[in-house]
gemmi code that builds the backbone of each chain (N, CA, C; Angstrom):
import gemmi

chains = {
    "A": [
        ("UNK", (4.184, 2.825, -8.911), (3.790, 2.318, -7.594), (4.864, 1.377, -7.065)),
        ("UNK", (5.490, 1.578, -5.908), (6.303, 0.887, -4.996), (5.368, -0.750, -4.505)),
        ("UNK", (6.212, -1.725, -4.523), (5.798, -2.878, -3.719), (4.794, -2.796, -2.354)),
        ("UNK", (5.863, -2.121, -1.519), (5.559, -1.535, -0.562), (3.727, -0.788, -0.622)),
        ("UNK", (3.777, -0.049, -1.218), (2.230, 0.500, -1.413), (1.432, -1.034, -1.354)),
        ("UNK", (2.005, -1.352, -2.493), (0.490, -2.636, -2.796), (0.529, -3.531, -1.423)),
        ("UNK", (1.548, -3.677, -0.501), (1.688, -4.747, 0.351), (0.729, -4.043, 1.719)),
        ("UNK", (0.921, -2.689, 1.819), (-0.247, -2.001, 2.655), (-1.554, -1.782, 2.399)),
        ("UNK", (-1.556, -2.405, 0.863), (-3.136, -2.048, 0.618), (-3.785, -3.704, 0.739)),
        ("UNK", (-2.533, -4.482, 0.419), (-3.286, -6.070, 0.669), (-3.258, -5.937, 2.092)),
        ("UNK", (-2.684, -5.538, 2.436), (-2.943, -6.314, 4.343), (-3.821, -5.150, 4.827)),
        ("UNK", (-4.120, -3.930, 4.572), (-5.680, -3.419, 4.897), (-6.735, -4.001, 4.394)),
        ("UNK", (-6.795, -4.776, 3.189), (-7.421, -5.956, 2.533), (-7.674, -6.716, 3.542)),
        ("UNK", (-6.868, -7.700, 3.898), (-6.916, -8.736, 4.830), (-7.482, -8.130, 6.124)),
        ("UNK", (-6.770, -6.971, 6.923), (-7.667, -6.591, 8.202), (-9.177, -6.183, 7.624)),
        ("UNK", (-9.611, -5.405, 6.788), (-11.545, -5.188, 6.204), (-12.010, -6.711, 6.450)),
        ("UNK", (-10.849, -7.576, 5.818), (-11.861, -8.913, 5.652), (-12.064, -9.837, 7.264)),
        ("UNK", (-10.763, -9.728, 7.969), (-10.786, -10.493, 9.177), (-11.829, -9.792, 10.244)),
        ("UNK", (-11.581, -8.521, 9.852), (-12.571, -7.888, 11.297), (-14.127, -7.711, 10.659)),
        ("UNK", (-14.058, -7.797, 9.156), (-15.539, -7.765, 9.057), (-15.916, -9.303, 9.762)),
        ("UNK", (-15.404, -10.257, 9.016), (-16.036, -11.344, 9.659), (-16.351, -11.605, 11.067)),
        ("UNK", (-14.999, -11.282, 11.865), (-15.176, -11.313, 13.142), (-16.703, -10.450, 13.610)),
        ("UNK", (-16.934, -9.547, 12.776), (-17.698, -8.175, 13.316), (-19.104, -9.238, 12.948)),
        ("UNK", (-19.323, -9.600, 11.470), (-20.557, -10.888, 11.198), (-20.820, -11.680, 12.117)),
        ("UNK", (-19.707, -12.425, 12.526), (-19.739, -13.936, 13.155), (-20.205, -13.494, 14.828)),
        ("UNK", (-20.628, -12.332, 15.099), (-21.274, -12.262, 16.519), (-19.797, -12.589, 17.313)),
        ("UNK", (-18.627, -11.892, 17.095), (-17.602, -12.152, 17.941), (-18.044, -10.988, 19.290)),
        ("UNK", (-18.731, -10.217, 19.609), (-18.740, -9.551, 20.166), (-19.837, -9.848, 21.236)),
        ("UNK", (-19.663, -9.670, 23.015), (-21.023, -9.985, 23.290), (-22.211, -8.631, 23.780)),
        ("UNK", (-23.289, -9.472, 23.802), (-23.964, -8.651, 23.697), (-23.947, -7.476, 24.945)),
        ("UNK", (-24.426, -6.187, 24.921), (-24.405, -4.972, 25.689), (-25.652, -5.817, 26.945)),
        ("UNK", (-25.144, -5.260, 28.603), (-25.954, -5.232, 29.042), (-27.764, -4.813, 28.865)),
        ("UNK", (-27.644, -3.401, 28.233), (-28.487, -2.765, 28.419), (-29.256, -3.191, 26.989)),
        ("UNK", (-28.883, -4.155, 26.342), (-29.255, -3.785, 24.534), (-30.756, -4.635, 24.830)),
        ("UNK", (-31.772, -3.971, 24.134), (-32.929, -4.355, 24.212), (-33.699, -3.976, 23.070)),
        ("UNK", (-32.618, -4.165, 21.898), (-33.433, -4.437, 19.989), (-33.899, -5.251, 20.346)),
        ("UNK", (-34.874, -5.965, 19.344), (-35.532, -7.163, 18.783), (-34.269, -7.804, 17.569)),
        ("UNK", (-33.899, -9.009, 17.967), (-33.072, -9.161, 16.877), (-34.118, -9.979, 15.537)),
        ("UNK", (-34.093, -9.302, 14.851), (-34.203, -9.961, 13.375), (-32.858, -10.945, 12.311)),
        ("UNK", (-33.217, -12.266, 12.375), (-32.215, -12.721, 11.767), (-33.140, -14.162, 10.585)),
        ("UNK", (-32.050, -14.291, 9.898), (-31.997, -15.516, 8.809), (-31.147, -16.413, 8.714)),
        ("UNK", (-31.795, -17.228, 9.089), (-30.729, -18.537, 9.515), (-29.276, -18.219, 9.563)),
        ("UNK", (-30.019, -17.704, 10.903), (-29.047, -17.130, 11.932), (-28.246, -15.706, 11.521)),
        ("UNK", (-28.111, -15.080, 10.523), (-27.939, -14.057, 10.153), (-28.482, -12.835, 10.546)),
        ("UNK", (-27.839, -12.102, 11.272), (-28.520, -10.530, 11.760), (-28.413, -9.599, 10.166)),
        ("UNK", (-28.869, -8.305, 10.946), (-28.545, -7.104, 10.114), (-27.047, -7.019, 10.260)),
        ("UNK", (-26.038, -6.928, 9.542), (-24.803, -5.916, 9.962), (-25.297, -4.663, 10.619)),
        ("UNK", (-25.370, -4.170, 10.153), (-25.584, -2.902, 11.041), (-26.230, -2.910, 12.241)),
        ("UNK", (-26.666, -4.489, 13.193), (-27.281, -4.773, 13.986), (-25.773, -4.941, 14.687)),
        ("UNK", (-24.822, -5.917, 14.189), (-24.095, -6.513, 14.760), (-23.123, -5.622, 14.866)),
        ("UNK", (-22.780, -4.534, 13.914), (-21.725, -3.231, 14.598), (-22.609, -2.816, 15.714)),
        ("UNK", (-23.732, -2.393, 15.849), (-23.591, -1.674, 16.870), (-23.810, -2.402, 18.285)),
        ("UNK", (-24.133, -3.563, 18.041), (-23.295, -4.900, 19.366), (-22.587, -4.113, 19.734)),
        ("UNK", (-21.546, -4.375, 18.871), (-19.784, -4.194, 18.962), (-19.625, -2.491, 19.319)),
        ("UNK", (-20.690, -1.870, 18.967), (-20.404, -0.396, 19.496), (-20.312, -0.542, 20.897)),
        ("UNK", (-21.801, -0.869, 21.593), (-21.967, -0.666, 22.795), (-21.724, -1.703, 23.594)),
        ("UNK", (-20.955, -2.871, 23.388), (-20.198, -3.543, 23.908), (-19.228, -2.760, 25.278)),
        ("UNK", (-19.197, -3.448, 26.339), (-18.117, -2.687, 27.352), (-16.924, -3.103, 27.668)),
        ("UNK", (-16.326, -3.994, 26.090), (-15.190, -4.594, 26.280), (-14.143, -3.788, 24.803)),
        ("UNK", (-13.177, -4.905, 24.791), (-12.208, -4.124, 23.873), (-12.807, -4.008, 22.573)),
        ("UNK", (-13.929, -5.100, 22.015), (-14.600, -5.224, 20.761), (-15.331, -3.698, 20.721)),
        ("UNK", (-15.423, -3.089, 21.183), (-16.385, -2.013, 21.099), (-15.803, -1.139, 19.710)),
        ("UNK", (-14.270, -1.434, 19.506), (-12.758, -1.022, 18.585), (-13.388, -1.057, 17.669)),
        ("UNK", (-13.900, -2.342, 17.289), (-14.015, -3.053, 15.835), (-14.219, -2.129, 14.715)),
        ("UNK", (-15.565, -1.512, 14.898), (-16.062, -1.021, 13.708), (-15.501, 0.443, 13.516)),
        ("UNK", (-14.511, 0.787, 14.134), (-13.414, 1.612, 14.275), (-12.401, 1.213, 13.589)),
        ("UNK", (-12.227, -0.310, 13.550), (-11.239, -0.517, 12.827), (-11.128, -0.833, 11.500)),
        ("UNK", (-12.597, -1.787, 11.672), (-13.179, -2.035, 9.737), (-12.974, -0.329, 9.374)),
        ("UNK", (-13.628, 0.904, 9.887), (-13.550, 2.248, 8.621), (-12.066, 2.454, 8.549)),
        ("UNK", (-11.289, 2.430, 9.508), (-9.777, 2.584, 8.938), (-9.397, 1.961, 7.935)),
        ("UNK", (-9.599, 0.386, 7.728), (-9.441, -0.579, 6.687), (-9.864, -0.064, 5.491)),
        ("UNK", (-11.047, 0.331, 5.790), (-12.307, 0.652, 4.686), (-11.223, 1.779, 3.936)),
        ("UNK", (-10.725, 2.501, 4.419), (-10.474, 4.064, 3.964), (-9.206, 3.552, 3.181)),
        ("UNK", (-8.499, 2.775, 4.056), (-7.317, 2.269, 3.111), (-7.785, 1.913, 1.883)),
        ("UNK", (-8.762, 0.955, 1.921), (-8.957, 0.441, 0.352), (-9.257, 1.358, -0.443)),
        ("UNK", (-10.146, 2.085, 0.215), (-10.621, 3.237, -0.628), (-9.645, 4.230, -1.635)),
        ("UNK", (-8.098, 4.422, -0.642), (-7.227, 4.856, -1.234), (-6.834, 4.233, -2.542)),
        ("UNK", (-6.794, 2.573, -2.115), (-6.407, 1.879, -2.911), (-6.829, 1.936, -4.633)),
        ("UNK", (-8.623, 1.830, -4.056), (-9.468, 1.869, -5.231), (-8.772, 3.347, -6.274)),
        ("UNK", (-8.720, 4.488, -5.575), (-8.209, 5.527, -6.153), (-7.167, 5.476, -7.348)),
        ("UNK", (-5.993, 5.135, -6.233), (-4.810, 4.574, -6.751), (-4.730, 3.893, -8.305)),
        ("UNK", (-5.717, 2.584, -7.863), (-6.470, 1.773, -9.118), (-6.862, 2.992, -10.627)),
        ("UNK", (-7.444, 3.797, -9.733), (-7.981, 4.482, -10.947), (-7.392, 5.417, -11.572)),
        ("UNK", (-6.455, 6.259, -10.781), (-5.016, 7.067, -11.446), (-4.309, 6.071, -12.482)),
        ("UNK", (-3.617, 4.805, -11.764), (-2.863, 4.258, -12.871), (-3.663, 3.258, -13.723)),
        ("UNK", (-4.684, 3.104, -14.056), (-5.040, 3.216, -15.329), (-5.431, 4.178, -16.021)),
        ("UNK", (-5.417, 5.212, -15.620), (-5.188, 6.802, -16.921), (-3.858, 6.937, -17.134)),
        ("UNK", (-3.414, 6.616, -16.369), (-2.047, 6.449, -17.311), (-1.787, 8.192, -16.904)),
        ("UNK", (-1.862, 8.985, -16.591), (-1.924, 10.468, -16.687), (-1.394, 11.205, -15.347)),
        ("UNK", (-0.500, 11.959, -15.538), (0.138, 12.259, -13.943), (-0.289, 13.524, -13.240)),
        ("UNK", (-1.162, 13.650, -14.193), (-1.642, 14.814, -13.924), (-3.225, 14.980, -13.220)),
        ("UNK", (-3.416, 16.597, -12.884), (-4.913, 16.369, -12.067), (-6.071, 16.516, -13.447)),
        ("UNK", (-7.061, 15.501, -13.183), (-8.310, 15.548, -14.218), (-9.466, 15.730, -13.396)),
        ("UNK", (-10.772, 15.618, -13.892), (-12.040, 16.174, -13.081), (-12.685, 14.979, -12.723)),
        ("UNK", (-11.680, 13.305, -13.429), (-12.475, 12.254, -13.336), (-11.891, 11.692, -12.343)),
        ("UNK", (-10.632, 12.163, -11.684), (-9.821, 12.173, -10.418), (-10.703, 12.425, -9.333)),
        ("UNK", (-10.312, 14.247, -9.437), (-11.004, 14.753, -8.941), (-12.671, 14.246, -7.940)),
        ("UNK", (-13.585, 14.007, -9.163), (-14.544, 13.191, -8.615), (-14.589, 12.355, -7.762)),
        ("UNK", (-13.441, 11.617, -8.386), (-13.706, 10.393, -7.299), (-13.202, 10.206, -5.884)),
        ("UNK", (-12.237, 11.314, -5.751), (-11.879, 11.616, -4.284), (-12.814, 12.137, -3.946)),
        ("UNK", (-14.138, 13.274, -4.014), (-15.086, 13.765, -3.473), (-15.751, 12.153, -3.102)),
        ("UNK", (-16.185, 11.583, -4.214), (-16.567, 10.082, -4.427), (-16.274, 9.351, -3.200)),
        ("UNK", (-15.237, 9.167, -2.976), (-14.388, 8.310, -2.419), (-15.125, 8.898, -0.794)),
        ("UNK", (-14.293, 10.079, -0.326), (-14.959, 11.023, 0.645), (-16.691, 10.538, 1.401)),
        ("UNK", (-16.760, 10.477, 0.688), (-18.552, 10.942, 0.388), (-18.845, 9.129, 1.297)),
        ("UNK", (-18.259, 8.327, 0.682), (-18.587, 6.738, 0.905), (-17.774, 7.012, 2.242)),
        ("UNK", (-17.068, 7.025, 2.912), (-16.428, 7.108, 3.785), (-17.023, 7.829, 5.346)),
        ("UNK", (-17.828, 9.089, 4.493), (-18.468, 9.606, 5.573), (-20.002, 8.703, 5.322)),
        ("UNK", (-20.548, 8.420, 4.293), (-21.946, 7.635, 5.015), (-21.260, 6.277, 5.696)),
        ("UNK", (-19.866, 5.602, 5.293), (-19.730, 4.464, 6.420), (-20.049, 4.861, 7.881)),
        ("UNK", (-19.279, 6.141, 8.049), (-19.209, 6.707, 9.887), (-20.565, 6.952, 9.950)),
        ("UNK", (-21.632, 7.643, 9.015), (-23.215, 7.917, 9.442), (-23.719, 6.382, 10.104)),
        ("UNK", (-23.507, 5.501, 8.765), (-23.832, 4.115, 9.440), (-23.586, 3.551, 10.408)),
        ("UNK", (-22.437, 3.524, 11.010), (-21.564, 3.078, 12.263), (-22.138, 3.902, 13.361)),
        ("UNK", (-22.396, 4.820, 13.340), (-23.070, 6.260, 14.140), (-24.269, 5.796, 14.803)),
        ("UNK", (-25.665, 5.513, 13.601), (-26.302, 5.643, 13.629), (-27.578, 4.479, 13.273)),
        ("UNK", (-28.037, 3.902, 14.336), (-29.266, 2.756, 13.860), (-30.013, 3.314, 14.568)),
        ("UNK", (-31.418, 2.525, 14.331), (-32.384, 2.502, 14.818), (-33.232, 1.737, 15.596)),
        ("UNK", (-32.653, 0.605, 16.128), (-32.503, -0.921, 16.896), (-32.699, -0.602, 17.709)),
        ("UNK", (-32.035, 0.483, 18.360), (-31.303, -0.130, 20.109), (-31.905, 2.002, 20.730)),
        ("UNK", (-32.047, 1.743, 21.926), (-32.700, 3.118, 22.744), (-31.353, 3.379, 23.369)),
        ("UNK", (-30.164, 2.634, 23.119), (-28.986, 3.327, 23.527), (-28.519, 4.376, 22.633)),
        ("UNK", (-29.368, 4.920, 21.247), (-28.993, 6.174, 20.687), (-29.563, 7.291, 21.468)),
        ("UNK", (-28.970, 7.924, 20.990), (-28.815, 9.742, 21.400), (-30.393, 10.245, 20.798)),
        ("UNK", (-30.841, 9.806, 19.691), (-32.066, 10.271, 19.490), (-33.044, 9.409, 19.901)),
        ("UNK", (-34.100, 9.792, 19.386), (-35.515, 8.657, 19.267), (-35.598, 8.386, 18.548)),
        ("UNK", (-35.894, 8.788, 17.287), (-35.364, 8.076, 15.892), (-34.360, 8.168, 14.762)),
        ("UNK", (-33.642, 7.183, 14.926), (-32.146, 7.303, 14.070), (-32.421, 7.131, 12.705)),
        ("UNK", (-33.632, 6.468, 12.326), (-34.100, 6.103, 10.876), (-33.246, 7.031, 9.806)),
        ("UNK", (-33.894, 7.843, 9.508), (-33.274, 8.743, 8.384), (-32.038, 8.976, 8.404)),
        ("UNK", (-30.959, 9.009, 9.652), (-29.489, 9.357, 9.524), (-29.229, 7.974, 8.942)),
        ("UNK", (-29.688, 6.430, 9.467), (-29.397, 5.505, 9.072), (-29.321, 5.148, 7.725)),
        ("UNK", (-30.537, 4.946, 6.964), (-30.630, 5.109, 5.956), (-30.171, 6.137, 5.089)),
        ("UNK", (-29.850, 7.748, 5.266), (-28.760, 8.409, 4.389), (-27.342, 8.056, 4.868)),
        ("UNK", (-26.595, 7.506, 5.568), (-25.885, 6.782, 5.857), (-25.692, 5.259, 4.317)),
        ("UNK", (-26.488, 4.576, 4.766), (-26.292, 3.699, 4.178), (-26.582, 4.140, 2.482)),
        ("UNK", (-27.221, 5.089, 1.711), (-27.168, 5.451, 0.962), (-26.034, 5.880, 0.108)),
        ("UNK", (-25.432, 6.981, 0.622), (-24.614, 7.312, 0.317), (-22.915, 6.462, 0.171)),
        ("UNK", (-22.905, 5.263, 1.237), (-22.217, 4.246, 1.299), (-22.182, 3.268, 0.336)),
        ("UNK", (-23.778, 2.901, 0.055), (-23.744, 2.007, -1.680), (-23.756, 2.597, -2.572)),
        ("UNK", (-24.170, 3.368, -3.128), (-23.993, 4.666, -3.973), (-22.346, 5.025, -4.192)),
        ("UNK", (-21.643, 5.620, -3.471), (-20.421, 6.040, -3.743), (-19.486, 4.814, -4.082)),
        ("UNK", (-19.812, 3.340, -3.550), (-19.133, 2.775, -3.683), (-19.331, 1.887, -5.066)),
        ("UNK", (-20.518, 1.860, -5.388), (-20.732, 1.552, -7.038), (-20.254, 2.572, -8.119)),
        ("UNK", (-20.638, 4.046, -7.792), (-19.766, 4.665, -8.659), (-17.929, 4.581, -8.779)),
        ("UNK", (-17.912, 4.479, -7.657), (-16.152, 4.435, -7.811), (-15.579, 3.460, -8.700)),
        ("UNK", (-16.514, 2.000, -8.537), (-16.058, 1.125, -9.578), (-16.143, 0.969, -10.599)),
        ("UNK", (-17.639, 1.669, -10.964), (-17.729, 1.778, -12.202), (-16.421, 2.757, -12.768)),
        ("UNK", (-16.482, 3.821, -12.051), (-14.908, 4.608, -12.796), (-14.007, 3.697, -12.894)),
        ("UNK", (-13.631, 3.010, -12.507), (-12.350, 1.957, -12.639), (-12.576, 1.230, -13.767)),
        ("UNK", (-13.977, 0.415, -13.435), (-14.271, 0.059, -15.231), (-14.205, 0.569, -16.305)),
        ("UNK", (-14.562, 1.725, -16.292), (-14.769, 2.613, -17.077), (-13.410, 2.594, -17.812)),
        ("UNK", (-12.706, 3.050, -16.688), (-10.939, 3.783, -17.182), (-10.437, 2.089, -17.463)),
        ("UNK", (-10.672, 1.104, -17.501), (-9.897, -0.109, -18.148), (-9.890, -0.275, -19.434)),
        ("UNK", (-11.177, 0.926, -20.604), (-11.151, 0.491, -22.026), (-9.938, 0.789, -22.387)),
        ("UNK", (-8.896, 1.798, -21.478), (-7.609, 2.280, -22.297), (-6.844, 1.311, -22.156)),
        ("UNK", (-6.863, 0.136, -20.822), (-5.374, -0.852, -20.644), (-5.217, -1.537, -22.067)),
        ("UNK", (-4.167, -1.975, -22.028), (-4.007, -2.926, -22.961), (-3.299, -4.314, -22.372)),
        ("UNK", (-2.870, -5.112, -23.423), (-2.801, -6.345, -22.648), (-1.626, -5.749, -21.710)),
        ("UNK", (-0.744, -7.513, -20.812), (0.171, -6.588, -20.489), (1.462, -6.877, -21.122)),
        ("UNK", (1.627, -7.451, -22.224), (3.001, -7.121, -22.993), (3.637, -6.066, -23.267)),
        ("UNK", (2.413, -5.055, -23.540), (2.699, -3.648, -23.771), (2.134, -2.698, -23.146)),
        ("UNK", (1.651, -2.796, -21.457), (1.258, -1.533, -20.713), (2.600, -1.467, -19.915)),
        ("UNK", (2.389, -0.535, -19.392), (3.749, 0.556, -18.482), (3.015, 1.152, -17.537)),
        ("UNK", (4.169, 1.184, -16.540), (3.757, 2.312, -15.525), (3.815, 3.775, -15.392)),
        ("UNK", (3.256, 4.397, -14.577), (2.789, 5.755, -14.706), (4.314, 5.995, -14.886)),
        ("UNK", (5.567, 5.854, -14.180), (6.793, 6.180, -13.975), (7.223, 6.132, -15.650)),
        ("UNK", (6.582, 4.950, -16.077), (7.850, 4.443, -17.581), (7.482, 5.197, -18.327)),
        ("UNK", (5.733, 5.313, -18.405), (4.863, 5.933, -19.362), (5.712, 7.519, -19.668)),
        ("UNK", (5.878, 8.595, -18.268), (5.940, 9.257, -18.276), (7.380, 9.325, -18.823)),
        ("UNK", (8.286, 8.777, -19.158), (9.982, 8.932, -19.200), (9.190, 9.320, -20.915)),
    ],
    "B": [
        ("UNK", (-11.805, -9.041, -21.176), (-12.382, -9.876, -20.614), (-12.293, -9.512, -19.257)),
        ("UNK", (-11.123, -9.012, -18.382), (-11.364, -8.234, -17.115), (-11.924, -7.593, -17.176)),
        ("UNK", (-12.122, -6.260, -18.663), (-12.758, -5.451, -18.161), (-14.670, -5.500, -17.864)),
        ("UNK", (-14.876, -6.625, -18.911), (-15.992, -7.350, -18.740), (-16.851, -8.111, -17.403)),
        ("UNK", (-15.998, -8.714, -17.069), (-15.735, -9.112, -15.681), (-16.115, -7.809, -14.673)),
        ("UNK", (-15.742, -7.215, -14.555), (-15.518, -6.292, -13.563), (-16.837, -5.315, -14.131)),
        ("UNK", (-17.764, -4.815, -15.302), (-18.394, -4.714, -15.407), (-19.253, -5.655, -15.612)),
        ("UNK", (-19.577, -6.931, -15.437), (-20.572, -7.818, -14.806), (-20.561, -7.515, -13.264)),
        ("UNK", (-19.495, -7.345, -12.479), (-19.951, -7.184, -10.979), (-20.352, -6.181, -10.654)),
        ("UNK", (-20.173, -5.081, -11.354), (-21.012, -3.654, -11.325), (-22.423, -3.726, -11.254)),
        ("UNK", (-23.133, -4.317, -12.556), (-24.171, -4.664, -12.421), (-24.651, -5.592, -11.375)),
        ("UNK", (-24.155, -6.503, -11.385), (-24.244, -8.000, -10.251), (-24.747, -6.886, -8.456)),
        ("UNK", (-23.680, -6.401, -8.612), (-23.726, -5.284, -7.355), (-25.332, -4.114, -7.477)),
        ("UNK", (-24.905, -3.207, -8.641), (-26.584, -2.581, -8.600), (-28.018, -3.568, -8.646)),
        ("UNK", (-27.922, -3.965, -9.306), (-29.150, -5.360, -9.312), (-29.575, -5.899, -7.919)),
        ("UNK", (-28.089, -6.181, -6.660), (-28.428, -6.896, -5.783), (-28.891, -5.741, -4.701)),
        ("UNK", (-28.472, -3.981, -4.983), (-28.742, -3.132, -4.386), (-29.919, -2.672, -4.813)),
        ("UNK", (-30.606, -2.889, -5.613), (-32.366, -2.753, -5.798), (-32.910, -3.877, -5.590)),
        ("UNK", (-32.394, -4.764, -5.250), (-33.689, -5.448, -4.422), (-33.351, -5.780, -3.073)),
        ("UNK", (-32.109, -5.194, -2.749), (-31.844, -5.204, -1.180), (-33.230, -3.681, -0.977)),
        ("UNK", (-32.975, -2.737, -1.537), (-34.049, -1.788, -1.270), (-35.242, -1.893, -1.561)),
        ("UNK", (-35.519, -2.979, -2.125), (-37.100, -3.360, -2.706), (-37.536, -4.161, -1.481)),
        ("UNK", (-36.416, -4.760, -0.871), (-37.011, -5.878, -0.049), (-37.319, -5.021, 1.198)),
        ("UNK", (-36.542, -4.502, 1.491), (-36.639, -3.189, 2.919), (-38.244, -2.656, 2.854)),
        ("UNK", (-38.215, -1.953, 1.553), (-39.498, -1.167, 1.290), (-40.710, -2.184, 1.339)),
        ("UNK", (-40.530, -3.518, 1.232), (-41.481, -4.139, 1.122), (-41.826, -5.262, 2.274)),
        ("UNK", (-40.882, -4.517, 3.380), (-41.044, -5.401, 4.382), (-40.461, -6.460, 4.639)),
        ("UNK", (-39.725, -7.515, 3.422), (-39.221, -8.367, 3.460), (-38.058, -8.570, 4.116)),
        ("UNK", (-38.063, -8.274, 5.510), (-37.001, -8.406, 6.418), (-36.070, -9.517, 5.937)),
        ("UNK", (-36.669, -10.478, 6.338), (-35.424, -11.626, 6.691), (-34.891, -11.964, 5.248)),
        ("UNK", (-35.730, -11.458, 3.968), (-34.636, -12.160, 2.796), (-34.054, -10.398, 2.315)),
        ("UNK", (-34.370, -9.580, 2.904), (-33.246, -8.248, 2.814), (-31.763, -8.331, 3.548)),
        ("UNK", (-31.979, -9.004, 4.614), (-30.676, -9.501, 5.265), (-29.480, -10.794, 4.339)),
        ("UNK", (-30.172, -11.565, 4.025), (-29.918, -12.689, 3.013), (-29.036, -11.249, 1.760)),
        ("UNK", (-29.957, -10.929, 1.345), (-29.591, -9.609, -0.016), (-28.062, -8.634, 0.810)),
        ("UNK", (-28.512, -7.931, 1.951), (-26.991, -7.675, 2.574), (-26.033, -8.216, 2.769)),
        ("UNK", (-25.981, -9.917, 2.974), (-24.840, -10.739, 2.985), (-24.309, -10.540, 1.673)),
        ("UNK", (-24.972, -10.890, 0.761), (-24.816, -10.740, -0.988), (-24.016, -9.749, -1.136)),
        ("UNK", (-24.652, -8.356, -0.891), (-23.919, -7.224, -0.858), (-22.415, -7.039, -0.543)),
        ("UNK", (-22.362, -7.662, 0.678), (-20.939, -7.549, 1.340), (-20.339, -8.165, 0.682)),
        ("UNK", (-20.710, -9.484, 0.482), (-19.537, -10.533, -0.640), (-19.345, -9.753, -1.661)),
        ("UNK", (-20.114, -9.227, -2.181), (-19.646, -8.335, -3.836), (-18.741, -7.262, -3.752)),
        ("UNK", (-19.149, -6.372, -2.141), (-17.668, -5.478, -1.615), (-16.826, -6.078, -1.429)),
        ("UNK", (-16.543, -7.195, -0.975), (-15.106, -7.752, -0.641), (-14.562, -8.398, -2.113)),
        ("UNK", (-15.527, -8.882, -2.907), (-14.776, -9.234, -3.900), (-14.576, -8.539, -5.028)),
        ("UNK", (-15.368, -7.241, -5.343), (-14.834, -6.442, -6.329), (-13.337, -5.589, -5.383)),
        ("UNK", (-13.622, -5.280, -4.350), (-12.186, -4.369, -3.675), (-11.316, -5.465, -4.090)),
        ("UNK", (-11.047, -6.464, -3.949), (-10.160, -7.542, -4.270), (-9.625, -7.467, -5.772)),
        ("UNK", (-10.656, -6.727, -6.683), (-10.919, -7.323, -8.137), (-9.905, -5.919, -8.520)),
        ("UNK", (-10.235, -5.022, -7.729), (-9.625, -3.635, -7.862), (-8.384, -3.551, -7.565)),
        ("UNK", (-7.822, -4.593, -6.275), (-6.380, -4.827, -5.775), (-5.731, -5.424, -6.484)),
        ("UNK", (-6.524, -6.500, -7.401), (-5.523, -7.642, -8.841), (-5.214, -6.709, -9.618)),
        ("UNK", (-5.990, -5.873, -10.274), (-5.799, -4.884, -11.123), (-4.629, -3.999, -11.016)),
        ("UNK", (-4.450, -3.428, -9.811), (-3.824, -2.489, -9.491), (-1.900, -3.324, -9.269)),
        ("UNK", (-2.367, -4.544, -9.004), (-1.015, -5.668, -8.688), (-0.655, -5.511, -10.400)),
        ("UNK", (-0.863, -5.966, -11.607), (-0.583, -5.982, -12.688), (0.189, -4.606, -12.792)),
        ("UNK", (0.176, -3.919, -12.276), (0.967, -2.792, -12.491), (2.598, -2.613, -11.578)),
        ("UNK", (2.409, -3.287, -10.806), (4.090, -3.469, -10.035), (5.273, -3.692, -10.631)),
    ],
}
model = gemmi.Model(1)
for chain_id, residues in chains.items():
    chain = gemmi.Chain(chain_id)
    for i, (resn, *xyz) in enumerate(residues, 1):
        res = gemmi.Residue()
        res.name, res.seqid = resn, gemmi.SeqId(i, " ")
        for name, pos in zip(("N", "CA", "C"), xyz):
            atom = gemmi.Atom()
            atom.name, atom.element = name, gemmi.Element(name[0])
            atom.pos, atom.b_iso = gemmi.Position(*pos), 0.0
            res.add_atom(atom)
        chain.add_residue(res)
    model.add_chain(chain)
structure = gemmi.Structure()
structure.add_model(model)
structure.setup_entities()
């Protein structure tokens, strides 16, 4: 792995983290037309209340949660990445494999989620419930398995006096 | 001990995702939201935990 790689995966790091917050912290204002009930905890909404603010927003914030899944996807690469070079192996396996379906899979319930609530009568249906919730399913789900693979694949590291990279390994 | 670590937040993470869904199912709105903040902190800080990892290798 090049510098370069890790320096695009920290600063997609840093944009997930700045625009999630921004996306939390109610940076966005509210839609003319929005007429949810907001549910909150000291002062805390749903996220998925506050993306879709930011969806139907009629300003530039409307971006946002456009921009958190780009972020999102980067890391996601990242996480991957993570999990190739600790197999140590340059080759294709089925525990790879997986986890790009894996990976995939979390990526598309983020966009179901972003898509799809059940708050606001500015959706396309009457009830968004079920896309929402398989949305968000598939989003915690894929994203606990992925890590666990990463855990998983760390019983092989060793300290680092004596691990190598995929490059050295392979010479 | 990382790898320990990093399987404590695995769990830390499923644990806080059954009772983010316990609380939903049970109505408990406002401390299911509380449980989603939780959530998010544990995404941002295991992706983080995954980016140290992956830095040891440069």
């Amino acid at each position: 792995m090049t510098p370069h790689e890790y320096y695009i995966y920290a600063l997609a790091h840093v944009v997930f983290i700045v625009m999630g917050l921004l996306l939390i912290a109610g940076a966005c204002p509210l839609p003319t037309q929005w007429t949810a009930s907001t549910e909150s905890f000291l002062g805390m909404n749903f996220i998925s209340e506050e993306i879709m603010i930011c969806k139907y927003t009629n300003t530039r914030w409307q971006y946002l949660p456009q921009m958190v899944s780009i972020s999102l996807s980067l890391v996601y690469i990242q996480i991957y990445h993570t999990y190739r070079i600790l197999t140590a192996e340059n080759v294709a396996s089925w525990g790879a494999t997986a986890l790009v379906v894996i990976l995939s899979t979390g990526i598309h319930g983020f966009l179901v989620l972003i898509s799809n609530d059940y708050r606001t009568s500015l959706q396309v249906r009457d009830n968004n419930e079920r896309y929402h919730f398989y949305g968000v399913g598939l989003f915690v789900t894929s994203f606990w398995i992925a890590h666990c693979s990463s855990a998983y694949r760390m019983r092989d590291t060793r300290p680092r006096s004596t691990e190598c990279t995929m490059r050295e390994c392979a010479v | 001990m990382r790898r320990l670590t990093y399987w404590c937040a695995d769990t830390v993470y499923f644990l806080s995702t059954v009772a983010f869904v316990l609380m939903i199912l049970g109505n408990w709105r406002e401390h299911a939201i509380a449980a989603e903040y939780v959530l998010l902190f544990l995404v941002v800080a295991m992706n983080l935990y995954s980016l140290y990892i992956l830095g040891r290798f440069i």
